[in-house]
C-alpha positions as CSV (number, residue, x, y, z in Angstrom):
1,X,127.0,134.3,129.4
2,X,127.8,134.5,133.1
3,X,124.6,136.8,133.4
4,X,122.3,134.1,131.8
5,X,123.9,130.7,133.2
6,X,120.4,130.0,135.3
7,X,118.5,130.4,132.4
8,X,121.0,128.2,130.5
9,X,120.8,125.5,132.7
10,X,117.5,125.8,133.0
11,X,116.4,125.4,129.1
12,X,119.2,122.1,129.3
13,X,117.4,120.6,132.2
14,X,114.1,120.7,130.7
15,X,114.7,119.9,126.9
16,X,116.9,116.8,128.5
17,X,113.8,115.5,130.7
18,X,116.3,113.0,132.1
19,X,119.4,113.4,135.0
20,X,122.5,115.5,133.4
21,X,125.5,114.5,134.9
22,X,127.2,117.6,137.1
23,X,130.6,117.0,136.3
24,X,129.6,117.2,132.5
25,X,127.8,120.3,132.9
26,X,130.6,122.0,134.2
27,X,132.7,120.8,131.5
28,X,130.2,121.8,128.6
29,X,129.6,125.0,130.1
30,X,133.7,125.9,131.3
31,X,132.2,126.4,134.8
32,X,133.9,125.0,137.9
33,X,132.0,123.2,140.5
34,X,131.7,126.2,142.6
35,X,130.1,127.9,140.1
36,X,127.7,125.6,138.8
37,X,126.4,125.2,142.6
38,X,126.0,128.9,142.5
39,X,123.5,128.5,139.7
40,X,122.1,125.4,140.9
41,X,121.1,127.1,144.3
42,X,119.7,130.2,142.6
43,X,117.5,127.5,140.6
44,X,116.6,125.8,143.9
45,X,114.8,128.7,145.0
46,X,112.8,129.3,142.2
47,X,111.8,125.5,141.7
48,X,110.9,125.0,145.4
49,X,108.6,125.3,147.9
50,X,105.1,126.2,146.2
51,X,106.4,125.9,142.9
52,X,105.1,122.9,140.9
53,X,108.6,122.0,139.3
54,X,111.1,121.3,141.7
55,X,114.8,121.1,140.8
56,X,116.5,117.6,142.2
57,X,120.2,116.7,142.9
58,X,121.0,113.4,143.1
59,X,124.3,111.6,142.3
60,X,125.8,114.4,141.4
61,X,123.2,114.9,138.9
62,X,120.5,117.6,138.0
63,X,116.8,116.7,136.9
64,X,113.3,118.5,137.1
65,X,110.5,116.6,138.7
66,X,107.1,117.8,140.0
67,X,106.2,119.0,143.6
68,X,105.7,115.5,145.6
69,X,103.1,118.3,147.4
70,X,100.6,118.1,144.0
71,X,101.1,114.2,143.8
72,X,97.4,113.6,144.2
73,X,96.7,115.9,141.7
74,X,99.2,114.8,139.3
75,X,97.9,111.5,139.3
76,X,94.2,112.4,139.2
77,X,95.0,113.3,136.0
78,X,98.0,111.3,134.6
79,X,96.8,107.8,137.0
80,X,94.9,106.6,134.2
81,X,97.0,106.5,131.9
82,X,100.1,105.0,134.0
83,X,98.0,103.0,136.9
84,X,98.8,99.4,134.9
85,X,102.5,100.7,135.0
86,X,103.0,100.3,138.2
87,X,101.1,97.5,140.0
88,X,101.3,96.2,143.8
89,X,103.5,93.5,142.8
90,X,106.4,95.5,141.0
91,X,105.7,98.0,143.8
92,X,106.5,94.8,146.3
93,X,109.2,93.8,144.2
94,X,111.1,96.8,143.9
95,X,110.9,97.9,148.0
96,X,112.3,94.5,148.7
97,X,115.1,95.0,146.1
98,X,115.8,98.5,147.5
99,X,116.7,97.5,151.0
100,X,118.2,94.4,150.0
101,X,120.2,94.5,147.0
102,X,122.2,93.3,145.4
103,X,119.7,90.3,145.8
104,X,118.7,87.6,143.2
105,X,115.2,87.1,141.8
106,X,114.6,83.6,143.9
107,X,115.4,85.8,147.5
108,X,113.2,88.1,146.4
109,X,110.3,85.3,145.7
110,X,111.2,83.8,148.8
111,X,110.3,87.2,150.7
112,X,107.4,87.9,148.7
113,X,105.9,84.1,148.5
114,X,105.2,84.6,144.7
115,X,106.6,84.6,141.6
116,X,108.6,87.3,140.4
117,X,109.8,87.2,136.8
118,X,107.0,89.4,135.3
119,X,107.4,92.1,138.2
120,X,111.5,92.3,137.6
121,X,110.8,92.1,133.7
122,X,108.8,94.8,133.3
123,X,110.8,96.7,136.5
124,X,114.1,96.4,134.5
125,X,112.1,97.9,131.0
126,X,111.0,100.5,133.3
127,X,114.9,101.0,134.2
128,X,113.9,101.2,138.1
129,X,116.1,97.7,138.5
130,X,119.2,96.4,136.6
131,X,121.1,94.0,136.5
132,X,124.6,94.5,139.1
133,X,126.1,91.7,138.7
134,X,126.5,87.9,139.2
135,X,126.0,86.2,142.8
136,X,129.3,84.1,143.0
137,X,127.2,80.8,144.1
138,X,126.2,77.9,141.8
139,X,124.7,79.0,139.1
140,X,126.0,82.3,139.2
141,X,122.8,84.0,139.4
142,X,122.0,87.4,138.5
143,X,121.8,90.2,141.2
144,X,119.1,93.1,141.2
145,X,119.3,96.2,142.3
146,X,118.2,99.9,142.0
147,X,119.1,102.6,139.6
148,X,119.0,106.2,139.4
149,X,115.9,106.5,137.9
150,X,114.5,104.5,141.0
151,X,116.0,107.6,143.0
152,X,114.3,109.9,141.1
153,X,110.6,108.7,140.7
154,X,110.5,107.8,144.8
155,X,112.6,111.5,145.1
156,X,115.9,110.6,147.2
157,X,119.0,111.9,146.8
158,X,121.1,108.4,147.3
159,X,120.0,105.4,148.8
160,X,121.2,106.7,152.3
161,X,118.2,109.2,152.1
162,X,116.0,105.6,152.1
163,X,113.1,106.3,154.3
164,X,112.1,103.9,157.1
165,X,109.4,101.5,155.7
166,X,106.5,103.3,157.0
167,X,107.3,106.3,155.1
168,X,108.0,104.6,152.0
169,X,104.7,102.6,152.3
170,X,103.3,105.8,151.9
171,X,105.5,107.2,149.4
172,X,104.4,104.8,146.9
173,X,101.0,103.6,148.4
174,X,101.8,100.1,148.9
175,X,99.8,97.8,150.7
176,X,101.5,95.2,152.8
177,X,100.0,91.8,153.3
178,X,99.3,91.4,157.2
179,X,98.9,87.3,157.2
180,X,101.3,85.5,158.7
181,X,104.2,85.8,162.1
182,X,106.4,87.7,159.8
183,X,105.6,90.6,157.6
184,X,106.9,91.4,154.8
185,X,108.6,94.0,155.8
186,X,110.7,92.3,158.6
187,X,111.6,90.0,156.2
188,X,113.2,92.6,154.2
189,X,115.5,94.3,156.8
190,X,116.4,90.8,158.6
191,X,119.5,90.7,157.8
192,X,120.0,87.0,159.3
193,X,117.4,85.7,156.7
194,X,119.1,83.3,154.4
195,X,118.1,82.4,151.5
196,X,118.6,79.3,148.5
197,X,120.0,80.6,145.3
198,X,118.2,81.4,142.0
199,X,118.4,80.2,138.5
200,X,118.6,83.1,135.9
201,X,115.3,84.0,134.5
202,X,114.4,83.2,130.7
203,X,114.0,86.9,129.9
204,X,117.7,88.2,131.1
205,X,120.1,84.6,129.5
206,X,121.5,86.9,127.3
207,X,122.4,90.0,129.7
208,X,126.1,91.1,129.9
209,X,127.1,91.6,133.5
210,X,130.1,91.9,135.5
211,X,130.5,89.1,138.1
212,X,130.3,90.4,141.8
213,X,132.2,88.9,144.4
């Protein structure tokens, strides 16, 4: 078995399609950490550079994904298909909740200008948002923020590997509206701006959370 481990974890990575948890790896397969990371690496290099698969870690997780380098390609082909999946809107939406979370839905109307509750439904069916908690304010609205499978289809590792807005304008080809003093994106990263609270959307009464302090 020790002599077919990369080909092991390679057939569980790519029937599972989704991240695999490290530490459960290692547990399935009676491997310490050390030893997993041996295969991992040894994987690495033969899904990386060039390659069109490329292996990524994040969260102590495992999960094939193609070559950001094809991207153009890639959605040549596969844009029609998924273009109404993610529009300019949930694109907006989901930036702002990135570098501000955990934020409510009216913050994040208030930076945008618009209405949000169709963006952060369909965001949460996608399961690039959840649900983190409740903001301990009147109300007690829900807070937003990213998940893991956020991490994986903008390829970080964690949200300290967040680019600088620029680069993840780029990243996900989003168009920022230039009217107005302040753009969008300052609005985002000011930390001073304040904002009223929210009442919870229709589509999330129902959703279990854990209050946040």
């Amino acid at each position: 078995m020790k002599e077919s481990l990369d080909k092991i974890l390679e057939a569980i990575l790519f029937v599972s399609g989704d991240p695999v948890d490290i530490g459960f790896l290692c547990e399935k397969l009676q491997l310490t950490r050390k030893e997993l990371d041996k295969v991992v690496a040894v994987l690495k290099e033969k899904y990386g550079g060039e390659s069109g698969v490329h292996l990524l870690s994040f969260r102590d997780k495992l999960q094939f994904a193609s070559n950001p380098k094809y991207v153009e390609e890639v959605s040549e082909v596969l844009n029609p298909i998924r273009e109404k999946e993610l529009t300019k809107s949930m694109l907006e939406t989901v930036s702002i909740i990135a570098y501000k979370q955990p934020i409510t839905r009216l913050e994040v109307e208030d930076i945008r200008g618009v209405d949000c509750t169709y963006a952060l439904q369909t965001l949460s069916k996608m399961k690039l948002i959840a649900v983190l908690g409740r903001k301990d304010a009147v109300g007690k609205p829900l807070l937003f923020g990213t998940t893991d499978e956020f991490l994986k289809r903008f390829s970080l590792n964690s949200l300290h590997d967040l680019p600088d807005y620029e680069e993840l304008t780029d990243r996900i080809k989003l168009i920022l509206p230039s009217a107005g003093s302040q753009s969008l994106f300052d609005k985002i990263t000011d930390e001073s701006f304040i904002l009223p609270e929210e009442e919870v959307p229709d589509f999330l009464v129902n959703e279990k959370t854990e209050r946040i302090e």
